[in-house]
N, C-alpha and C positions, 0 to 999 in steps of 0.2 A: 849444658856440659859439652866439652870439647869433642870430638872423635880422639881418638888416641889410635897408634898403629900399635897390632899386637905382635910386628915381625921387630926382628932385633936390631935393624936399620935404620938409622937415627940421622939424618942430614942435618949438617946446621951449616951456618954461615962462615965462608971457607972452603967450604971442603970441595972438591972437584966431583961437576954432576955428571954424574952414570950418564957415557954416552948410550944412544938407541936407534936402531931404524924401523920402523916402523908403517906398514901401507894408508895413506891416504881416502880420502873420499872420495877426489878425483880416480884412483889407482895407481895414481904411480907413488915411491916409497919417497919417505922422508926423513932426512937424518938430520938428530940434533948439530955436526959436523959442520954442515950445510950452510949455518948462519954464525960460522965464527965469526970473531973481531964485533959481534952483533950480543945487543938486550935480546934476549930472549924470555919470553913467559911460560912456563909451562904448567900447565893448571890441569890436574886430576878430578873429574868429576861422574858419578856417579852413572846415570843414563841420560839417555836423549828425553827429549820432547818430557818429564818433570817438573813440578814446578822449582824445584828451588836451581835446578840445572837451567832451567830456561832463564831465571831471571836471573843468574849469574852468567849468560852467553851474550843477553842480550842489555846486559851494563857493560862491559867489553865491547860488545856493536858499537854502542853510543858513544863510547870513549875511545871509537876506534882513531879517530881523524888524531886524537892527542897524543895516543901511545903510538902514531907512525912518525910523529913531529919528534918523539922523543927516543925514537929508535927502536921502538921495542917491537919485538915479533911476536905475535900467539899461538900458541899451539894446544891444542884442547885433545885430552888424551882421554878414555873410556873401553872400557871390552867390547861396546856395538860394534855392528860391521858397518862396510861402507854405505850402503843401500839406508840403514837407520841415519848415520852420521847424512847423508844428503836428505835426504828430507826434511829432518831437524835443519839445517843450514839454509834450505831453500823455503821453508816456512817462515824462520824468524828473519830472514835476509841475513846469515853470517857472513862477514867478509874473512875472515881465518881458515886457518886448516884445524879438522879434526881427524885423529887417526886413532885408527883399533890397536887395542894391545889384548887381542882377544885370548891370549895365554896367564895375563896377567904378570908376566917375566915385568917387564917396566916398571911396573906396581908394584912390586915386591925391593927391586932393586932402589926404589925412594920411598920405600917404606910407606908406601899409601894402602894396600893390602892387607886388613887386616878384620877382627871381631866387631859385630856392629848389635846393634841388641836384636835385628832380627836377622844376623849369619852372619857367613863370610862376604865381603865384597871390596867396593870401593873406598875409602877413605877421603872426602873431598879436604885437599890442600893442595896448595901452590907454590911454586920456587921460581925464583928472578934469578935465570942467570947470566952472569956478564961478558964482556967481550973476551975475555981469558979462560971461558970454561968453569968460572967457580962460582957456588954461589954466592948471591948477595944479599937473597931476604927469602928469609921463611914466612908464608902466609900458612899459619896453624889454625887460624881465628881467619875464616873468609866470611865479607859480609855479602854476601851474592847481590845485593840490592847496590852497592857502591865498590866493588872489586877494583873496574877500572882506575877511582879517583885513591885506590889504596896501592896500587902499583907505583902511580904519580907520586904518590907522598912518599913512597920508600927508594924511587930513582933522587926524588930531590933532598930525601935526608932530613924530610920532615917526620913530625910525629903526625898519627892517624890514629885517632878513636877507634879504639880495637870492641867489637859486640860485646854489648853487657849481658846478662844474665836473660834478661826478656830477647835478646836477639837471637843468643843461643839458644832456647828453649824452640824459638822458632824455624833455626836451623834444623833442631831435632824432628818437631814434626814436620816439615816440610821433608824431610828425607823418609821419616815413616812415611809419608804418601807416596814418594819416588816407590818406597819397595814395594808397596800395596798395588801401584799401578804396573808397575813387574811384575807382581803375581797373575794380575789380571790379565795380563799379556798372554803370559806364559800360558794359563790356563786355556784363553781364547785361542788361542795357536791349536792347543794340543787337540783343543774339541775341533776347533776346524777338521786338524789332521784325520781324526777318531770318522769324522763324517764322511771323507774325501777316501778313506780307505771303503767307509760301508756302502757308499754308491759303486764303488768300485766290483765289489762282487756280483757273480753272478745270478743267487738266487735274488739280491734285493733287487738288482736292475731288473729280471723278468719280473717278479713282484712289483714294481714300478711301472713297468710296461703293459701289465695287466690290468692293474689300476687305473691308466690312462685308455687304453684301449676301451673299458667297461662303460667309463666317462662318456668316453664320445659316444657309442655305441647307444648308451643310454638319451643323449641329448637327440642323436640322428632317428631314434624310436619318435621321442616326442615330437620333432619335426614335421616326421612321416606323419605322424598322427594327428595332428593340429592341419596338415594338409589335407586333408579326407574330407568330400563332400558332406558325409552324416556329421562329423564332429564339427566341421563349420557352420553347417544348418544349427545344430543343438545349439551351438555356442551364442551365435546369431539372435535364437530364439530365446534362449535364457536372456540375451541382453534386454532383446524387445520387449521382455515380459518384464523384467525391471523396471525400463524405462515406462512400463504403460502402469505399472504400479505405483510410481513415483508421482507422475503427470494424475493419476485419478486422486492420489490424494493429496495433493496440490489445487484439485481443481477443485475438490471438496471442500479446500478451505476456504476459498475463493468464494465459496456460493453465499449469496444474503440470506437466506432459512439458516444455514451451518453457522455461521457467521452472530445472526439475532439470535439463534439459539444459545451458544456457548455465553454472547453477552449476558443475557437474560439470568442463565442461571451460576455466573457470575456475579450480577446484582442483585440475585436472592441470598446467594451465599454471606453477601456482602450485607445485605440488610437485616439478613435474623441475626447474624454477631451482632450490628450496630444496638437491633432491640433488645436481645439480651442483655446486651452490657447498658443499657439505656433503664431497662427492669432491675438489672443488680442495681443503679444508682438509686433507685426512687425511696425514700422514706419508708414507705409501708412496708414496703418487697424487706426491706432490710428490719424491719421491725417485727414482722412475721416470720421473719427468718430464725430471728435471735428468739422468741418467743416461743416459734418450737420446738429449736437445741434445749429452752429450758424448761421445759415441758417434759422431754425426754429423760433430761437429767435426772426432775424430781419424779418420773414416772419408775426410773432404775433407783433411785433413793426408798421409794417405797419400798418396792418391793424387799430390798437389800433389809429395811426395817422389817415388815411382818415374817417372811422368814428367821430373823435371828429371834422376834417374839414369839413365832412356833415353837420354835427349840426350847427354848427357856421352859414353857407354860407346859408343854406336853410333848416330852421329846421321844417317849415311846409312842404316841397315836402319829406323831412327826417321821418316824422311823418306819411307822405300818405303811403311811402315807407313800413314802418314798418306796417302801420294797413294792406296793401296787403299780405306783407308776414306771418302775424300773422292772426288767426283764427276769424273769424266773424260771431259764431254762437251766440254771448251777441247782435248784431247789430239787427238781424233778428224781435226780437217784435217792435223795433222802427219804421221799415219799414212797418210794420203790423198794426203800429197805424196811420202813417201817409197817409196810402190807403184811410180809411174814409175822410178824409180834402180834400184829391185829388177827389174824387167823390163828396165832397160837392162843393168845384171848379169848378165843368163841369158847373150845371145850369146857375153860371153867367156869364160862357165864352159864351152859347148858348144867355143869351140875351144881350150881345156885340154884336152879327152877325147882327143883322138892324143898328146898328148905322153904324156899318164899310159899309155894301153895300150904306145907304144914304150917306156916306163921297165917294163914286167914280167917282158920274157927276162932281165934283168941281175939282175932280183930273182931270178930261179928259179937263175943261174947261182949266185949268191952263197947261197943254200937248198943247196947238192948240196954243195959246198966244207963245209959246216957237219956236225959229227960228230951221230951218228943217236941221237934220246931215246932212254932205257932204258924199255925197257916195264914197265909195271906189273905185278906178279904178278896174275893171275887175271884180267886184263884184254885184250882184243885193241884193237889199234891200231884207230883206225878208216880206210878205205880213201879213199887221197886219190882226187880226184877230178880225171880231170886239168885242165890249165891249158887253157884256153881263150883261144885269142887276139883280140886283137881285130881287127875287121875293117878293111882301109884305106878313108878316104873316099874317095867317088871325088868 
């Protein structure tokens, strides 16, 4: 999309161009005046050193030799000052003049000053005007990359391929980078400025001076001190003992004992892998192997069987089995509580004991009723003893 001016100055073809003077890059001023009876170009472009600014200065350069053949004069007008404008010119080789219109008054009066999508500024467009002062062609549509051969075409009254859609688009972001490189500018300036004041002060300079003085101070210490007969002996000696450390174990290696040694039990390391791995290959090794995994297996099969046939066949004397083999210190307060019950138990067993001693005459009565064993041949009876009664409590 096109730039558009958003001031209410509208130049077209005809009309008589706002004359102007204007300062130089050189310094001295330049007036549009100057080059009556003359082509003149005068092309409004955004800043110096940009890219779409550059490569619209430097299609101009190129097409300089044609537009002096054909009369034309250039004038490249921008808000830089002259210090910008000369560099720019001395970097790309411009053979033209570029002058500041750092108020923007020029700008405004050809309606090139206007809303950009990121502010106010330039407006890049162009005006041809002729030996009478009027103009004769509005470049609204500049192609920065062929400007010169688009001046040519409109001196000679040809038609010239105006940017299409993909050109413009290009114009656009090439000018978002003109302003983005503005900013960056502007920024860079400002911190410069920010720094150029803070050195300026008096507490950072001494603070600087301090800093610097501590430095040296600091490096002139280690000097002194790396000069010192004790720190150069130590230093000296720490090397030597390095170097004699290095040398002994260098020569250690060096030695045939150190040497056959390390071989040796290299070639043992090296021999019991080969015979192991030589043992894992053998037939029997590997058949013994396999033999006792399945040994093992049917040795846990077993068992895995008669335990679950414990269970089945006797899963209480199973259940004893296990509380033996397993720990019985949860049992112990059980047994601890049931000691009182067994002690309160005694006193009724103690007054059972008169009934059982009155129940023994009935027993002896019912003994005598009873017909008498046959004695054994070769044997004597043995002598009872008599009954003893019990006694009554009292």
């Amino acid at each position: 999309m096109a730039e558009e001016s958003q001031d209410t100055v509208t130049l077209t073809v005809g009309s008589p161009a706002p004359g102007f003077t204007l300062p130089g890059r050189s310094g001295a001023s330049v007036s549009l005046a100057d080059f009556g009876g003359k082509h003149v170009l005068v092309y409004f472009y955004p800043k110096d050193d940009t890219p779409g600014c550059t490569k619209e200065a430097c299609s101009l350069r190129d097409g300089w030799s044609e537009l002096q053949s054909a009369g034309v004069t250039v004038l490249g007008i921008s808000p830089d000052d002259a210090a910008s404008h000369n560099a720019f010119a001395a970097k790309y080789s411009l053979p033209f003049e570029l002058l500041t219109d750092a108020d923007h008054s020029v700008h405004e009066a050809y309606g090139v000053w206007g809303k950009r999508p990121w502010g106010m500024g330039t407006l890049r467009k162009s005006f041809l005007v002729g030996p009478d002062g009027a103009i004769l062609h509005v470049f609204s549509k500049v192609d920065v990359e062929n400007h010169a051969a688009q001046v040519l075409a409109a001196l000679r009254g040809e038609p010239f391929a105006q940017p299409g859609p993909a050109a413009e688009a290009k114009v656009v972001v090439e000018a978002a980078v003109e302003k983005a490189g503005e900013a960056v500018q502007a920024v860079v300036a400002e911190a410069r400025k920010v720094a150029e004041e803070t050195m300026e002060k008096p507490v950072v300079r001494k603070a600087v001076a301090g800093a610097s003085k501590a430095v040296e101070d600091a490096k002139k210490a280690i000097a002194d001190a790396q000069k010192k007969p004790a720190v150069k002996k130590a230093v000296a000696e720490a090397k030597k003992a390095v170097k004699g450390a290095k040398k002994a174990i260098a020569d250690a290696q060096k030695k045939p004992a150190v040497k056959k040694a390390v071989a040796g039990a290299k070639k043992a390391v090296k021999g019991a892998r080969k015979a192991i791995a030589e043992a894992q290959r053998k037939p029997a090794v590997r058949k013994a192997v396999a033999q006792a995994k399945k040994a093992a297996a049917g040795a846990k099969k077993a068992v895995r069987r008669a335990t679950k046939a414990a269970e089945k066949k006797a899963p209480n004397a199973f259940s004893k089995l296990m509380a033996l083999v397993s720990p019985r210190k949860k049992a112990a307060p059980a047994r601890k509580k049931a000691a009182p019950a067994r002690k309160k138990a005694a006193p009724a067993r103690k007054k059972a004991a008169p009934a059982r001693r009155k129940a023994q005459p009935v027993r002896k009565k019912a003994a005598a009723r009873k017909p008498a064993a046959r004695k054994a041949p070769g044997r004597k009876a043995p002598a009872r003893k008599p009954a003893v009664r019990g006694k009554k409590r009292r």
